[in-house]
GUSE-210362 format. One record per residue: residue in one letter; x, y, z of N, C-alpha, C in turn. Coordinates in steps of 0.001 Angstrom, whole numbers, plus 524288, in hexadecimal, padded with zeros to 5 digits. Layout:
<pt residu="A" n_east="X" n_north="Y" n_up="Z" ca_east="X" ca_north="Y" ca_up="Z" c_east="X" c_north="Y" c_up="Z"/>
...
***
This chain:
<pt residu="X" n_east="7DFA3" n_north="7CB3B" n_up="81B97" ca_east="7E313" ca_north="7CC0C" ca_up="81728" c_east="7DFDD" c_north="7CE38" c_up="812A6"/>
<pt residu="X" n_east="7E027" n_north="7D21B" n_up="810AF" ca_east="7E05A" ca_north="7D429" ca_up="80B66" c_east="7DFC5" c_north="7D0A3" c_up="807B2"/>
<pt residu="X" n_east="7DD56" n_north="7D168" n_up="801E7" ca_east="7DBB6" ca_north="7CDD9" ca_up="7FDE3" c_east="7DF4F" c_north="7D099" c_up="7FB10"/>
<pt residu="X" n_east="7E33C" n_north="7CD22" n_up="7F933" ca_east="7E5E1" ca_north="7D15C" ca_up="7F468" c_east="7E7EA" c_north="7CCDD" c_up="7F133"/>
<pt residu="X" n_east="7E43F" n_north="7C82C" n_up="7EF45" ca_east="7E623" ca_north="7C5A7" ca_up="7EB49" c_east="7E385" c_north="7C6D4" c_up="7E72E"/>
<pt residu="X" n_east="7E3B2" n_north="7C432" n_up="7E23B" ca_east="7E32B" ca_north="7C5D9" ca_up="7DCDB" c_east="7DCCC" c_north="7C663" c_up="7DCF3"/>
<pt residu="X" n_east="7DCCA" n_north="7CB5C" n_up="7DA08" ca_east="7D6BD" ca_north="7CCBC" ca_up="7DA47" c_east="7D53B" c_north="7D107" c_up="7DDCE"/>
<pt residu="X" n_east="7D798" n_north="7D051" n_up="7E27F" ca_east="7D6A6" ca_north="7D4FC" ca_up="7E7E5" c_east="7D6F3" c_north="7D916" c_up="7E7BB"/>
<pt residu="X" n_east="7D405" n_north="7DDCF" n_up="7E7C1" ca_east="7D18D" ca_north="7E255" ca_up="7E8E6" c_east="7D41D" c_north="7E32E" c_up="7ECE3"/>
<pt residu="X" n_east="7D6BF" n_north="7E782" n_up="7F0BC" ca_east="7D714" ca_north="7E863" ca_up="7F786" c_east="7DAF4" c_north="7ED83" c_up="7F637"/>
<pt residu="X" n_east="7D78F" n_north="7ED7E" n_up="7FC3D" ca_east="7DB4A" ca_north="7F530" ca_up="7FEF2" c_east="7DBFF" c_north="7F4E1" c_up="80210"/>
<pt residu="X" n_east="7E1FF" n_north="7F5D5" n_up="803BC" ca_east="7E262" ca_north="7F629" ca_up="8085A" c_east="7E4A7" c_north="7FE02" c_up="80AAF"/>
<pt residu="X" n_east="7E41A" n_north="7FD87" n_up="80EF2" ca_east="7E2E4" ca_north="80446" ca_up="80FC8" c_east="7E636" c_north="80386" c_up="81619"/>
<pt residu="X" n_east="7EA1A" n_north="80787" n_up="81641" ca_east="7EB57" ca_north="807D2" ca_up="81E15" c_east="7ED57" c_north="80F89" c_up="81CBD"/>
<pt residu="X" n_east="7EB1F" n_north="80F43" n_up="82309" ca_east="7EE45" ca_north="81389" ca_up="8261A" c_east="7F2DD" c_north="81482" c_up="825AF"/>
<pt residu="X" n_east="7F655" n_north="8197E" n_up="823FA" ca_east="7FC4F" ca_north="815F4" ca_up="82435" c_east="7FE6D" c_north="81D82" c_up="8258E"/>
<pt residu="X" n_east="802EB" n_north="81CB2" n_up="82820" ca_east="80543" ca_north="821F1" ca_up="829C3" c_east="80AC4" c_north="8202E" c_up="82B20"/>
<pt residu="X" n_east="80DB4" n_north="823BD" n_up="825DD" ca_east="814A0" ca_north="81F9A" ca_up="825EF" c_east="81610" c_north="825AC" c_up="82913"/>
<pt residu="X" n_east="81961" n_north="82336" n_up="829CF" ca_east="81D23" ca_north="825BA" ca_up="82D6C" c_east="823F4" c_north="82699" c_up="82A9B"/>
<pt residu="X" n_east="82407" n_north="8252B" n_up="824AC" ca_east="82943" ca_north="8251F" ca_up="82393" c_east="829B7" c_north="822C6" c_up="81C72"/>
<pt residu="X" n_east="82B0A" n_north="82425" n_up="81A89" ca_east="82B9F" ca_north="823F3" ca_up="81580" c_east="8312A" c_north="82103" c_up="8143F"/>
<pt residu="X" n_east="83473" n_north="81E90" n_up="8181D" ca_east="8391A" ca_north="81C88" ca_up="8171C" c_east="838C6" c_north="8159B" c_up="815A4"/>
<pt residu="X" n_east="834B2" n_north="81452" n_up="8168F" ca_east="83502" ca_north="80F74" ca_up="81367" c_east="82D45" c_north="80E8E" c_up="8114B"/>
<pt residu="X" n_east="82DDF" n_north="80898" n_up="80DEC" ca_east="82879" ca_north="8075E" ca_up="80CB1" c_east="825C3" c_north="8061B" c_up="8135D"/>
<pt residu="X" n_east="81F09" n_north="80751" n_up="811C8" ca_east="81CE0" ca_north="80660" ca_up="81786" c_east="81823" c_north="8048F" c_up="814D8"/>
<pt residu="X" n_east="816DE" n_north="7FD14" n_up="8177E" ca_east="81397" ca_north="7FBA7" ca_up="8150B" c_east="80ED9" c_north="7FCE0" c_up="8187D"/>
<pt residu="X" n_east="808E3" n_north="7FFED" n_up="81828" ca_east="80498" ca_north="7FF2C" ca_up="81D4F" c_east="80258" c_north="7FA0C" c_up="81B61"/>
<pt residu="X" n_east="800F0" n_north="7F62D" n_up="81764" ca_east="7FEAA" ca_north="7F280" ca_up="8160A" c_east="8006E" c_north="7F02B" c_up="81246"/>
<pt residu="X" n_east="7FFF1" n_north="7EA8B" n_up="81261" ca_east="80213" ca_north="7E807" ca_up="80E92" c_east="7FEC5" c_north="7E160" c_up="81064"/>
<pt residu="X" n_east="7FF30" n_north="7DEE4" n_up="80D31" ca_east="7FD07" ca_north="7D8DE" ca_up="80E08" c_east="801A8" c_north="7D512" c_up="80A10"/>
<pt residu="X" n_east="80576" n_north="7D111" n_up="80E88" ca_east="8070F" ca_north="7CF6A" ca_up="80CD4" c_east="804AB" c_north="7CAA5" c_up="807B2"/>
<pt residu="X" n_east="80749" n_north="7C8AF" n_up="80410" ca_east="806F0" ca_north="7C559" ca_up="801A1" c_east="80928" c_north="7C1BA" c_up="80245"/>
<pt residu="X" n_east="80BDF" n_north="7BE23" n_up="7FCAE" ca_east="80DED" ca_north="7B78B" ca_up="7FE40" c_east="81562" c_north="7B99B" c_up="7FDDD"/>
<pt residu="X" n_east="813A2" n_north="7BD21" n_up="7F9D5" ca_east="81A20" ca_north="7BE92" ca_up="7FAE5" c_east="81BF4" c_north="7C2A1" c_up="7FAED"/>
<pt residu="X" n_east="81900" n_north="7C765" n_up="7FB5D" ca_east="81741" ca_north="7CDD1" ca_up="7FB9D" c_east="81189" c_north="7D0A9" c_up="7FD0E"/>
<pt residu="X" n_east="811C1" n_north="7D3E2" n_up="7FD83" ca_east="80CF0" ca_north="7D6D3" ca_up="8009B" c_east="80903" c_north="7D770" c_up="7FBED"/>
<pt residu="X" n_east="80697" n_north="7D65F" n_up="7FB15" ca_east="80366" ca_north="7D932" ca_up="7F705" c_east="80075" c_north="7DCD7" c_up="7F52D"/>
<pt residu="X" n_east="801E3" n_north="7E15D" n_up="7F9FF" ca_east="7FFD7" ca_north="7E6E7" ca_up="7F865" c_east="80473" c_north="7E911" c_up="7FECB"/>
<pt residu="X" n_east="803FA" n_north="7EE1C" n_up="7FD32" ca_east="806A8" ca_north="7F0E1" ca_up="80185" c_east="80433" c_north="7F643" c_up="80118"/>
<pt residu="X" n_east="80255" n_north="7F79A" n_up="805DB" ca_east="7FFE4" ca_north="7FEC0" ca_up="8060E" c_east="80578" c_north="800BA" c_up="8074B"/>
<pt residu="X" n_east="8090C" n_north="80458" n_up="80762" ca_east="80D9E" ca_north="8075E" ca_up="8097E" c_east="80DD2" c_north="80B96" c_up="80730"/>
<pt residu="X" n_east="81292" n_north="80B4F" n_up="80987" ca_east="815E8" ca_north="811AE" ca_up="80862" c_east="8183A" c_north="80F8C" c_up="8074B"/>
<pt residu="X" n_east="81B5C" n_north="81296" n_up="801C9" ca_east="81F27" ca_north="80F2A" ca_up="7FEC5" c_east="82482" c_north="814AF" c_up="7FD32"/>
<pt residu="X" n_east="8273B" n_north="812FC" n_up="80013" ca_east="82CF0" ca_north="815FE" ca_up="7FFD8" c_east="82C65" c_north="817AE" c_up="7F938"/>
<pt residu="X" n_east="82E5D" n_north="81447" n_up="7F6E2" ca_east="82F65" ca_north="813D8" ca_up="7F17D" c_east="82BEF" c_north="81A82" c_up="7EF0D"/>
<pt residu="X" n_east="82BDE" n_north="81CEF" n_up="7EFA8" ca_east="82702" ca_north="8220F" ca_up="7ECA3" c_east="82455" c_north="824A4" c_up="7EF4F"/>
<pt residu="X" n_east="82543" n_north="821B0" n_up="7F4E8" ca_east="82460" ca_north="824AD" ca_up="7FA71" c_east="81ED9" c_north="8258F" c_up="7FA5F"/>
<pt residu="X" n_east="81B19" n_north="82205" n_up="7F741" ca_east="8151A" ca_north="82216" ca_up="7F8C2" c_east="8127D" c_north="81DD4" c_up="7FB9D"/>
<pt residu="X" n_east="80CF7" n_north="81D7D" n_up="7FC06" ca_east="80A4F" ca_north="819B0" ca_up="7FE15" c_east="80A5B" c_north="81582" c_up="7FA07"/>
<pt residu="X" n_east="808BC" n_north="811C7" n_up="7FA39" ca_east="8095D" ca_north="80DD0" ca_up="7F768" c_east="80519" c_north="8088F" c_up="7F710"/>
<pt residu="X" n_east="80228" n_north="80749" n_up="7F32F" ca_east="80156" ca_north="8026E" ca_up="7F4E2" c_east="80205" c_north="7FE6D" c_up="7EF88"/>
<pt residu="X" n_east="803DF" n_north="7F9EA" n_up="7F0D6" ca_east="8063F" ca_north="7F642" ca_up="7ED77" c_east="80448" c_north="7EFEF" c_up="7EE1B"/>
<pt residu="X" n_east="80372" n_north="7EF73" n_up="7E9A0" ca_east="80178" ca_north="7EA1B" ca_up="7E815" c_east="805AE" c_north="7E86F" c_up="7E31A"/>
<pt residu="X" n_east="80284" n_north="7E8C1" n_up="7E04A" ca_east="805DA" ca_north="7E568" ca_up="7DAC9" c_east="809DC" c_north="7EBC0" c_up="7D92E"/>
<pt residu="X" n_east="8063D" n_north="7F0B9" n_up="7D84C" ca_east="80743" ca_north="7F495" ca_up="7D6B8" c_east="80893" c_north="7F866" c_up="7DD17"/>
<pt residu="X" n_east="80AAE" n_north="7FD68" n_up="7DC34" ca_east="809F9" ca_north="800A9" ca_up="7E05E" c_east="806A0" c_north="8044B" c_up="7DF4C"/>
<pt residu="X" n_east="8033F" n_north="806D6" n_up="7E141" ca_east="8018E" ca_north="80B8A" ca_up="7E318" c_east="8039F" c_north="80F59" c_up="7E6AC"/>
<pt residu="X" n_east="80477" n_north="8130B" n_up="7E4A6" ca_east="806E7" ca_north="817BE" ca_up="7E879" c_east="803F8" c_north="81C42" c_up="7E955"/>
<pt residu="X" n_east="802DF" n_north="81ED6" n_up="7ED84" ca_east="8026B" ca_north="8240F" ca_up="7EF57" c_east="802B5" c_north="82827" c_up="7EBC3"/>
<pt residu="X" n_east="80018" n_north="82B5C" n_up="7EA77" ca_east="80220" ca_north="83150" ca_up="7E763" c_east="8062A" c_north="833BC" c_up="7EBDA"/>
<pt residu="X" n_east="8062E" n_north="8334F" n_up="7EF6C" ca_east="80838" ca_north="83752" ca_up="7F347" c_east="80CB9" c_north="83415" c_up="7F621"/>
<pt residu="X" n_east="81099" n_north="83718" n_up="7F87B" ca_east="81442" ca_north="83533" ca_up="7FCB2" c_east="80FE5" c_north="83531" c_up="8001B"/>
<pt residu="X" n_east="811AC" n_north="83051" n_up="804AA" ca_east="80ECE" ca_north="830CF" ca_up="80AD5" c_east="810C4" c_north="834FE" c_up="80DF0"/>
<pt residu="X" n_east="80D3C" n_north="83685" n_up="811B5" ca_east="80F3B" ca_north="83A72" ca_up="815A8" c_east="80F51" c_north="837D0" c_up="819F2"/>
<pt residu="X" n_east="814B4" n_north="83A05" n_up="81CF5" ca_east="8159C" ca_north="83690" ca_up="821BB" c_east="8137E" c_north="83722" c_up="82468"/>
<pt residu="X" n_east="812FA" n_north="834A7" n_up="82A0A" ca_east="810AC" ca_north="83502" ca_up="82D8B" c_east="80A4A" c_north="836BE" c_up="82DAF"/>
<pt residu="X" n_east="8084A" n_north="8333B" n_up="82AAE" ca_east="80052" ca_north="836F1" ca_up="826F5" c_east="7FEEB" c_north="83050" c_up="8273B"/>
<pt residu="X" n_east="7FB66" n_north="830FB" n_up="82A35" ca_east="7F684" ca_north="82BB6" ca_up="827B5" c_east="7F58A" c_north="82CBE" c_up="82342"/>
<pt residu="X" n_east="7F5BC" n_north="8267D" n_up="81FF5" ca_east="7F3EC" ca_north="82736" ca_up="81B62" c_east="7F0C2" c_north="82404" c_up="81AF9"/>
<pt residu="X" n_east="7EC9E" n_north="82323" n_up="816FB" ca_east="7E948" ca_north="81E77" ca_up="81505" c_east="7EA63" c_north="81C85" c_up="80FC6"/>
<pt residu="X" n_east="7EC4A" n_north="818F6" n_up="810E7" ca_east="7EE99" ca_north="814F0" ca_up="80BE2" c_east="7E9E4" c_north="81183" c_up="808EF"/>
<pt residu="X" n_east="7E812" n_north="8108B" n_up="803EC" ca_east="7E52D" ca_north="80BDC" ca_up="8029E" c_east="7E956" c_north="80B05" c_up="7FC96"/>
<pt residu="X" n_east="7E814" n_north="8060A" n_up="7FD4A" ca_east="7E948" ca_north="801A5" ca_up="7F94C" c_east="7E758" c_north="800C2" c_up="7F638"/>
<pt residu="X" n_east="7E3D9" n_north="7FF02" n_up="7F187" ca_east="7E1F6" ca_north="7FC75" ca_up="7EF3F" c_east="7E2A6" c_north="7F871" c_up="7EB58"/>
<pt residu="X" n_east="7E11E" n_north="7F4A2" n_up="7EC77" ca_east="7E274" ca_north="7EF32" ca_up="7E7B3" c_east="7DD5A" c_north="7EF55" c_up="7E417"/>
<pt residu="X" n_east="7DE5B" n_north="7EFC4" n_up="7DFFF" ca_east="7D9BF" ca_north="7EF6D" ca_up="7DC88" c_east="7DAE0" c_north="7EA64" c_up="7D9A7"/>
<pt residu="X" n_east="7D8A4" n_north="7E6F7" n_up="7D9A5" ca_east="7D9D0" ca_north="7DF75" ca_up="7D621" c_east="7D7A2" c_north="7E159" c_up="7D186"/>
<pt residu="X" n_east="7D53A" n_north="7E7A8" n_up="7CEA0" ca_east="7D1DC" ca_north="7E500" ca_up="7CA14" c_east="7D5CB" c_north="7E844" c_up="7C6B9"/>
<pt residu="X" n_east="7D8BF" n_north="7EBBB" n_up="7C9B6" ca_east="7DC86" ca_north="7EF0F" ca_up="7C558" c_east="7D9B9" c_north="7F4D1" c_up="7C5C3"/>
<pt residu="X" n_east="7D51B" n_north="7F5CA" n_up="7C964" ca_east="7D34F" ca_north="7FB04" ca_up="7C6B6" c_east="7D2E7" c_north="7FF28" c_up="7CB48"/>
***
């Protein structure tokens, strides 16, 4: 399991090749006590990549279908 309590630094990074833009598609996520507390995806909503913690981060670009992509995450705990 992933360190992602208060204070925690972490990245998480996957392979990911969607096949369809008709709904959200999570490649990673780590549940919590009553929600996930980060999610790497594709996020319908603006039709980019996505990764989400407290805030979202999005993609400059639409994804291209059917294309390996390389996704990373980053949690920064210090703000910078």
């Amino acid at each position: 399991m992933l360190g992602t309590g208060a204070g925690q630094s972490f990245t998480v990074s996957a392979w990911v090749c969607l096949t369809s833009t008709a709904h959200f598609a999570t490649a990673v996520s780590q549940d919590g006590s009553t929600w996930s507390v980060f999610y790497l995806q594709y996020a319908k909503t603006g039709n980019r990549w996505a990764f989400s913690r407290n805030t979202r981060a999005l993609s400059s670009a639409a994804p291209r279908l059917r294309t390996w992509t390389h996704l990373v995450g980053v949690y920064d705990a210090d703000g910078g």
